[in-house]
mmCIF entry with sequence, helices, sheets and N, C-alpha, C, O atoms, coordinates in Angstrom:
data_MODEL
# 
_entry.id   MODEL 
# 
_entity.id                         1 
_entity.type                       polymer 
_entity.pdbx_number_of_molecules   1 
# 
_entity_poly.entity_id                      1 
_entity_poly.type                           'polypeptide(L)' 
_entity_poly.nstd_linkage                   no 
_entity_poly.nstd_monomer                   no 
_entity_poly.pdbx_seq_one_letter_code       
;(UNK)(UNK)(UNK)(UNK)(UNK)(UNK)(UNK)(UNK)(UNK)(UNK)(UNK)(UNK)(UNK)(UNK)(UNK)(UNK)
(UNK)(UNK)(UNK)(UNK)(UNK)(UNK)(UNK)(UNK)(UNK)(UNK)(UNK)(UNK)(UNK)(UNK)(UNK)(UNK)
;
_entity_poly.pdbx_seq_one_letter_code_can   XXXXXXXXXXXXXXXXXXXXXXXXXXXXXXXX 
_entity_poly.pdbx_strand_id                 A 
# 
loop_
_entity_poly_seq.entity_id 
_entity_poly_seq.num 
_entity_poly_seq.mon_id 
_entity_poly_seq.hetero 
1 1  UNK n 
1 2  UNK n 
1 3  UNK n 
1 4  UNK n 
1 5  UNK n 
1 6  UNK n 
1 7  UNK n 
1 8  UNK n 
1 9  UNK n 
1 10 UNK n 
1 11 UNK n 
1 12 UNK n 
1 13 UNK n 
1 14 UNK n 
1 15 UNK n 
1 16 UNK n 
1 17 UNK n 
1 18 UNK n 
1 19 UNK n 
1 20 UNK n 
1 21 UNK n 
1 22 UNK n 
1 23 UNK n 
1 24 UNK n 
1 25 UNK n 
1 26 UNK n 
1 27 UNK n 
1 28 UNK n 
1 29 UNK n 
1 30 UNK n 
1 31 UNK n 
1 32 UNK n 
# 
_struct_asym.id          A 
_struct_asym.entity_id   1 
# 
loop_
_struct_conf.conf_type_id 
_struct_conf.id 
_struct_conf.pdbx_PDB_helix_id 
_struct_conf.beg_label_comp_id 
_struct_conf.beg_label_asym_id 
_struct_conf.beg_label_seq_id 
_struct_conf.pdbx_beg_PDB_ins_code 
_struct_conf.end_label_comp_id 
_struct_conf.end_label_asym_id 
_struct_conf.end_label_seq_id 
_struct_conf.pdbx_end_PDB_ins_code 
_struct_conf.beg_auth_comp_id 
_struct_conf.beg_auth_asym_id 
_struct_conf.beg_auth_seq_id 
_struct_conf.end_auth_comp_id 
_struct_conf.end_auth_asym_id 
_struct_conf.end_auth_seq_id 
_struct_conf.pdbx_PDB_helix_class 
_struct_conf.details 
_struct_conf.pdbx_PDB_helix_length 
HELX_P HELX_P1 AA1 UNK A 5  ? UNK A 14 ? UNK A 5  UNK A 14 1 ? 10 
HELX_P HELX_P2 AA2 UNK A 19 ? UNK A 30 ? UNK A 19 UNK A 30 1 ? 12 
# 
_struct_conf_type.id          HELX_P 
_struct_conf_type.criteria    ? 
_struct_conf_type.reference   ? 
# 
loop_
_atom_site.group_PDB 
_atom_site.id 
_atom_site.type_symbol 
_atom_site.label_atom_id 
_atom_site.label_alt_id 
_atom_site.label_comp_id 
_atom_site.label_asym_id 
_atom_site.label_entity_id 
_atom_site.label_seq_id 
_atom_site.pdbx_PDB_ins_code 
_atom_site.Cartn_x 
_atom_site.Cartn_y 
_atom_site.Cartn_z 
_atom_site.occupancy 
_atom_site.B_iso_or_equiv 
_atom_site.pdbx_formal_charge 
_atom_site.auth_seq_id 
_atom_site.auth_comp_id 
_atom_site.auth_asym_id 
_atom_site.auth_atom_id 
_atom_site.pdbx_PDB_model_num 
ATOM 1   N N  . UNK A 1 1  ? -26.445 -50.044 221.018 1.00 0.00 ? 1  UNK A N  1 
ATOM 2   C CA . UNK A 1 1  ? -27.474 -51.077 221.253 1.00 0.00 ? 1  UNK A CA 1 
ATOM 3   C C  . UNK A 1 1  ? -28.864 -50.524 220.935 1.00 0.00 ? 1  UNK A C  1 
ATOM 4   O O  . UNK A 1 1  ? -29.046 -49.314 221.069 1.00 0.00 ? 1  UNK A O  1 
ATOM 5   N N  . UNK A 1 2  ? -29.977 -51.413 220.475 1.00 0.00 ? 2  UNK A N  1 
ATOM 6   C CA . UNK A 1 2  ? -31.354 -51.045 220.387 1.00 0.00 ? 2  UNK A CA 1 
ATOM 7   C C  . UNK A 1 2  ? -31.487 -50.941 221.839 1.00 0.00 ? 2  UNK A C  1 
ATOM 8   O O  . UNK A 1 2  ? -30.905 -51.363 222.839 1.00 0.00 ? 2  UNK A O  1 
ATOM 9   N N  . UNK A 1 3  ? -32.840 -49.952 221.444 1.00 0.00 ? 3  UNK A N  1 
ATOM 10  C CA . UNK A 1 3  ? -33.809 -49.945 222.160 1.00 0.00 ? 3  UNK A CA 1 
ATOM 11  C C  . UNK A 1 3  ? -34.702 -50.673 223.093 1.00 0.00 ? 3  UNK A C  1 
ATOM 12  O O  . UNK A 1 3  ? -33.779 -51.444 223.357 1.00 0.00 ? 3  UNK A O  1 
ATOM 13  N N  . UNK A 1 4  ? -35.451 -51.018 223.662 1.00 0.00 ? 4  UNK A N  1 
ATOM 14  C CA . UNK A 1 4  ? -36.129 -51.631 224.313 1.00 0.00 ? 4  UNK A CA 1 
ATOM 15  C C  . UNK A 1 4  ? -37.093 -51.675 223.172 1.00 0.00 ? 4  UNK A C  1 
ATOM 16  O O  . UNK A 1 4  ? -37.152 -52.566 222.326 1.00 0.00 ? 4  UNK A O  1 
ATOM 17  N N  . UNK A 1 5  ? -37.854 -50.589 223.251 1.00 0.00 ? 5  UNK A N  1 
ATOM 18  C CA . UNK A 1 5  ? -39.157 -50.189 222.347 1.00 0.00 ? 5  UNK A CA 1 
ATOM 19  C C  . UNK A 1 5  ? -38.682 -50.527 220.651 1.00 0.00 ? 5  UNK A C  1 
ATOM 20  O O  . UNK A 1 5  ? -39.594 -50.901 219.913 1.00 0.00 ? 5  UNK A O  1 
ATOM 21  N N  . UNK A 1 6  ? -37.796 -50.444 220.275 1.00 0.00 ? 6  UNK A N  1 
ATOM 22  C CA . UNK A 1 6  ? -37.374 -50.695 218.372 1.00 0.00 ? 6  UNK A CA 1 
ATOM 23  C C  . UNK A 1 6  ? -36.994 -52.427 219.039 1.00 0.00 ? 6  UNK A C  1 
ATOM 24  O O  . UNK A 1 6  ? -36.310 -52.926 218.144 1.00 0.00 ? 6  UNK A O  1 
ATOM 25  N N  . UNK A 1 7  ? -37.130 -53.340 220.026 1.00 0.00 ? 7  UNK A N  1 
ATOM 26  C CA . UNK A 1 7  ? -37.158 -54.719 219.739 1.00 0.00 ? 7  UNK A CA 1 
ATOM 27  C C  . UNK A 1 7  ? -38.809 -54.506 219.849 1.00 0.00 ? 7  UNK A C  1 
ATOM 28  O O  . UNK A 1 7  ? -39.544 -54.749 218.892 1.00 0.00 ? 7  UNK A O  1 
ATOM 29  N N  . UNK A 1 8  ? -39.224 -54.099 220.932 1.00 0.00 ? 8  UNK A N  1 
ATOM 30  C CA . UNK A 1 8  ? -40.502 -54.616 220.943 1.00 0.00 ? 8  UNK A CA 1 
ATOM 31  C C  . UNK A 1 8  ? -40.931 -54.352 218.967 1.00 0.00 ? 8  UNK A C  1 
ATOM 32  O O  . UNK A 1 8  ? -41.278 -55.391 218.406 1.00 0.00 ? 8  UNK A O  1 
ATOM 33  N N  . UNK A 1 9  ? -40.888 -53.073 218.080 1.00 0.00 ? 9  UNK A N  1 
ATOM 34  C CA . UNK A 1 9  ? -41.308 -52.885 217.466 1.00 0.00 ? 9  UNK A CA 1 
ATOM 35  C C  . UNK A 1 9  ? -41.311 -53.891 216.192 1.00 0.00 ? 9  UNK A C  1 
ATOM 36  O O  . UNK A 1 9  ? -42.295 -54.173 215.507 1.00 0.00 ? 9  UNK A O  1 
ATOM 37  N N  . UNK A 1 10 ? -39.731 -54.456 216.002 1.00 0.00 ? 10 UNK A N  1 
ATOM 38  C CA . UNK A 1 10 ? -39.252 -54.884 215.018 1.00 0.00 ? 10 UNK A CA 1 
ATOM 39  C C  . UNK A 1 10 ? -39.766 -56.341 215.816 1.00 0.00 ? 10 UNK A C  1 
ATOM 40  O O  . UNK A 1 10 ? -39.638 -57.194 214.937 1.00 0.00 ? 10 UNK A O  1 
ATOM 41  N N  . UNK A 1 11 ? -40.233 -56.954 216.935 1.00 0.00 ? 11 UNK A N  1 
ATOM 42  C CA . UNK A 1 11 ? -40.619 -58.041 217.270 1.00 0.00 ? 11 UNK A CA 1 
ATOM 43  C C  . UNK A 1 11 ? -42.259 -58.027 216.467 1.00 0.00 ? 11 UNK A C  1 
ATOM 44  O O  . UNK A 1 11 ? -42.695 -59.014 215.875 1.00 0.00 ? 11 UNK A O  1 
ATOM 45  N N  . UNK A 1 12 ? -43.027 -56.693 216.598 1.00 0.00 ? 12 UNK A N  1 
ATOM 46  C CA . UNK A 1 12 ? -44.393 -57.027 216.176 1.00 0.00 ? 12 UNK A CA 1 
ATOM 47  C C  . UNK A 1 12 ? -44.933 -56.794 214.731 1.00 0.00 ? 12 UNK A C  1 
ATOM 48  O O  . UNK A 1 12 ? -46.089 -56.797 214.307 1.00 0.00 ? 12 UNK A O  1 
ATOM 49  N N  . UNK A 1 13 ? -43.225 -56.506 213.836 1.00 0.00 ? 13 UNK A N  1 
ATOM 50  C CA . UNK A 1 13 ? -43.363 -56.300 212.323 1.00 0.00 ? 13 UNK A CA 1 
ATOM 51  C C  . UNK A 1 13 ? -43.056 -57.329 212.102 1.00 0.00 ? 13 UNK A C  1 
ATOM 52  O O  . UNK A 1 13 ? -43.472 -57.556 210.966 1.00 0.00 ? 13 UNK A O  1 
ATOM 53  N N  . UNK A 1 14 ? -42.258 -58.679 212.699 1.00 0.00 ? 14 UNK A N  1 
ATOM 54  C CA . UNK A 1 14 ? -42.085 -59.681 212.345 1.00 0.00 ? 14 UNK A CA 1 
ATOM 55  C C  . UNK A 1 14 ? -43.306 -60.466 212.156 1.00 0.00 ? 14 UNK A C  1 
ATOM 56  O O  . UNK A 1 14 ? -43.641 -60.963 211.081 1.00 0.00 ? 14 UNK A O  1 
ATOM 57  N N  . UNK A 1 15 ? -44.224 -60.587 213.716 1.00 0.00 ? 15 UNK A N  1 
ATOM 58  C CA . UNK A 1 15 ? -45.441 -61.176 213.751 1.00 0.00 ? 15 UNK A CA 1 
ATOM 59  C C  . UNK A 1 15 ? -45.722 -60.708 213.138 1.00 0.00 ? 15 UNK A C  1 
ATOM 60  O O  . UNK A 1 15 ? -45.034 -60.949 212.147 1.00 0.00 ? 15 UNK A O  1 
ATOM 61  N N  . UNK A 1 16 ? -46.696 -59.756 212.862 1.00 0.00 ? 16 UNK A N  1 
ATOM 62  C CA . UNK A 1 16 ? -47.562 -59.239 211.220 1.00 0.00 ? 16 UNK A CA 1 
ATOM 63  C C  . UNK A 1 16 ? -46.949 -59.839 210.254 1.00 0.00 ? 16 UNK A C  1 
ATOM 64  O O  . UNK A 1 16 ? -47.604 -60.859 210.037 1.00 0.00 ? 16 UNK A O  1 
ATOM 65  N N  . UNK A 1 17 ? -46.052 -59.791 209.536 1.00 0.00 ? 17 UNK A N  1 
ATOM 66  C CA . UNK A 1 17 ? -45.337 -60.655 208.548 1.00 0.00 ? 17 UNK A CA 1 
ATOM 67  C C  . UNK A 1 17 ? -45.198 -62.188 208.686 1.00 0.00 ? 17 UNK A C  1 
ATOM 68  O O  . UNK A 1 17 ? -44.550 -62.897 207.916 1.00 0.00 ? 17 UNK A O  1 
ATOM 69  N N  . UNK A 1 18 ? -45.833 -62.571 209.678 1.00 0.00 ? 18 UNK A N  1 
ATOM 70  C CA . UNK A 1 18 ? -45.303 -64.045 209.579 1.00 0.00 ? 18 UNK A CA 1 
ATOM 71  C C  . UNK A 1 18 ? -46.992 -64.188 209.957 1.00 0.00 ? 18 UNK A C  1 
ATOM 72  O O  . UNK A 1 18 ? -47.164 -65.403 209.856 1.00 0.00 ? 18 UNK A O  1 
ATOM 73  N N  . UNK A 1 19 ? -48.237 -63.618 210.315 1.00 0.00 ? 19 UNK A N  1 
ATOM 74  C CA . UNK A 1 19 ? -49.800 -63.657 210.372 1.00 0.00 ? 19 UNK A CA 1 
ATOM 75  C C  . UNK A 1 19 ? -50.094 -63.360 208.529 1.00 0.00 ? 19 UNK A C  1 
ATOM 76  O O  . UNK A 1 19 ? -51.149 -63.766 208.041 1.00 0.00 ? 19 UNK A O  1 
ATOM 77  N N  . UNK A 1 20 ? -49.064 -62.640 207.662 1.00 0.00 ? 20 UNK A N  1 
ATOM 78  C CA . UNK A 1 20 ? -49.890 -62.506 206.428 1.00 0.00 ? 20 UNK A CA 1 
ATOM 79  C C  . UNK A 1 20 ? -49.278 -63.788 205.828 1.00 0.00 ? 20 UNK A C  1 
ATOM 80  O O  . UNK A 1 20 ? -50.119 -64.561 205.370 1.00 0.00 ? 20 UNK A O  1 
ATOM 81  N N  . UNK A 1 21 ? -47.837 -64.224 205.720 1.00 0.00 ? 21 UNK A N  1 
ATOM 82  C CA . UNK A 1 21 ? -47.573 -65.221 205.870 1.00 0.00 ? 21 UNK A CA 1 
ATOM 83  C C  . UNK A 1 21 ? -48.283 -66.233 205.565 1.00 0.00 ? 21 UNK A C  1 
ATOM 84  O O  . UNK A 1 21 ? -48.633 -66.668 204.468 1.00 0.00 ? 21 UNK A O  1 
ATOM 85  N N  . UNK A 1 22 ? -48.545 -66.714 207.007 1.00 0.00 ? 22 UNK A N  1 
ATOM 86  C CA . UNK A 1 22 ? -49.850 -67.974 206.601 1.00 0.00 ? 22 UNK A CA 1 
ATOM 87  C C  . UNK A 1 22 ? -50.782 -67.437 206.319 1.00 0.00 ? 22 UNK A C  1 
ATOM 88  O O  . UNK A 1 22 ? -51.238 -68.251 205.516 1.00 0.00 ? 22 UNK A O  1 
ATOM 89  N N  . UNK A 1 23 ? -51.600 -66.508 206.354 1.00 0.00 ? 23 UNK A N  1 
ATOM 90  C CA . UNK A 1 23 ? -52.936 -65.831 205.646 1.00 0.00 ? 23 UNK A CA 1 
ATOM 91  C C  . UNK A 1 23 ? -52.516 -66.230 204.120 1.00 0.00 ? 23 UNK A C  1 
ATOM 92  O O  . UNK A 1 23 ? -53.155 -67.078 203.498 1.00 0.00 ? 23 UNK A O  1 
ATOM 93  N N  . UNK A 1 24 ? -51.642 -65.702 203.691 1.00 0.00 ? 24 UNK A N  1 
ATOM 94  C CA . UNK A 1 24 ? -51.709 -65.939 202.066 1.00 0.00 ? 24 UNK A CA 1 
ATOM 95  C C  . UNK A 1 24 ? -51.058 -67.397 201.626 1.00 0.00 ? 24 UNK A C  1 
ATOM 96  O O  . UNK A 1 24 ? -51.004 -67.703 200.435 1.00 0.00 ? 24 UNK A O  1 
ATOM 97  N N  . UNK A 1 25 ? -50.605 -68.211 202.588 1.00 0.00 ? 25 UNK A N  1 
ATOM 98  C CA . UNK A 1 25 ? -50.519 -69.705 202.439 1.00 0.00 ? 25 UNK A CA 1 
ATOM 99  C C  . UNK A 1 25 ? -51.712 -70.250 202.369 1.00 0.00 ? 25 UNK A C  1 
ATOM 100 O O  . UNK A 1 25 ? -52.065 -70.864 201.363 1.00 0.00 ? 25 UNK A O  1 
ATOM 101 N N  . UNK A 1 26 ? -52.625 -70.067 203.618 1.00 0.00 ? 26 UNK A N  1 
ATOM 102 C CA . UNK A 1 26 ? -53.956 -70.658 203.217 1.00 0.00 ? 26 UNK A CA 1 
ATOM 103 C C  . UNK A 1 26 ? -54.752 -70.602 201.895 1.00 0.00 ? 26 UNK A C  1 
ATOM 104 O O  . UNK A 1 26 ? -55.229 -71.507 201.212 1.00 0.00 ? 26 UNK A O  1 
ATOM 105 N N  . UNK A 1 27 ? -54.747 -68.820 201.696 1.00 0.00 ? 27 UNK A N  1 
ATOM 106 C CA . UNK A 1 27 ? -55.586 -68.624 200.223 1.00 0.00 ? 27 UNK A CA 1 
ATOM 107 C C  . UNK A 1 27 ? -55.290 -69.223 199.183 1.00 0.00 ? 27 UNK A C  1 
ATOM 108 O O  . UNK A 1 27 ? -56.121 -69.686 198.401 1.00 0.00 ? 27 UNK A O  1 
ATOM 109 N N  . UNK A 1 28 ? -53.433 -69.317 198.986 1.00 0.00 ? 28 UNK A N  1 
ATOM 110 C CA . UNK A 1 28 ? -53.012 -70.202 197.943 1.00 0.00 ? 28 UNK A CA 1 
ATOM 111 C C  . UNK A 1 28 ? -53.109 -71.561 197.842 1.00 0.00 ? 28 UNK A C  1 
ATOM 112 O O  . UNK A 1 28 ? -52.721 -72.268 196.912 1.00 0.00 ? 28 UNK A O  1 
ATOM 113 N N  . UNK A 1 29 ? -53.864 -72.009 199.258 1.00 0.00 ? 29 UNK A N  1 
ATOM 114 C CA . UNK A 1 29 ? -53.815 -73.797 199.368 1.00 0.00 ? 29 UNK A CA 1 
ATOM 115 C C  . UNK A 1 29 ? -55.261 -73.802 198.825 1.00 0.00 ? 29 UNK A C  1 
ATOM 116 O O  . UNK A 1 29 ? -55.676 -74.795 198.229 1.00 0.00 ? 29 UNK A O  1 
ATOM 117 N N  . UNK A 1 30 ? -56.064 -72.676 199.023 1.00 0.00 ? 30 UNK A N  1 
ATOM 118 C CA . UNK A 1 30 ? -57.344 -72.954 198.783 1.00 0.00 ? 30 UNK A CA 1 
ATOM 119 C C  . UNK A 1 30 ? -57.734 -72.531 197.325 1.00 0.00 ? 30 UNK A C  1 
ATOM 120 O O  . UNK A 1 30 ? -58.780 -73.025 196.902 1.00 0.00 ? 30 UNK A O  1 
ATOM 121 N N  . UNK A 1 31 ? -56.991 -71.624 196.436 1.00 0.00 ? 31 UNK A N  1 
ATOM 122 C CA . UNK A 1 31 ? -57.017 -71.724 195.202 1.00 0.00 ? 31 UNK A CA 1 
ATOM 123 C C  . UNK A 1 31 ? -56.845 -72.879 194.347 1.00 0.00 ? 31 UNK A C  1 
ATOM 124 O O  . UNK A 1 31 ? -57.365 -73.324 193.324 1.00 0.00 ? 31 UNK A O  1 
ATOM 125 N N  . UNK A 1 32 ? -55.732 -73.263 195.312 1.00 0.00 ? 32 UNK A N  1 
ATOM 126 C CA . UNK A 1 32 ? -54.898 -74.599 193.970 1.00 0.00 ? 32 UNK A CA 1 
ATOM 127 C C  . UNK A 1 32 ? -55.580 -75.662 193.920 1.00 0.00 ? 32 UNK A C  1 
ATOM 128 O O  . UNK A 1 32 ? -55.239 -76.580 193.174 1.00 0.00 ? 32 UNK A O  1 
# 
């Protein structure tokens, strides 16, 4: 079984990835 700490971790690489996510959805809504 994981960790306690490798969910928390792999929980806050998800968020970052899902904050650039829409970060680079916006830029591309605002290019097009």
């Amino acid at each position: 079984m994981t960790s306690f700490a490798d969910l928390v971790i792999s929980l806050n690489l998800v968020l970052a990835g899902l904050r650039l996510g829409l970060k680079n959805r916006q830029v591309g809504e605002k290019w097009v």
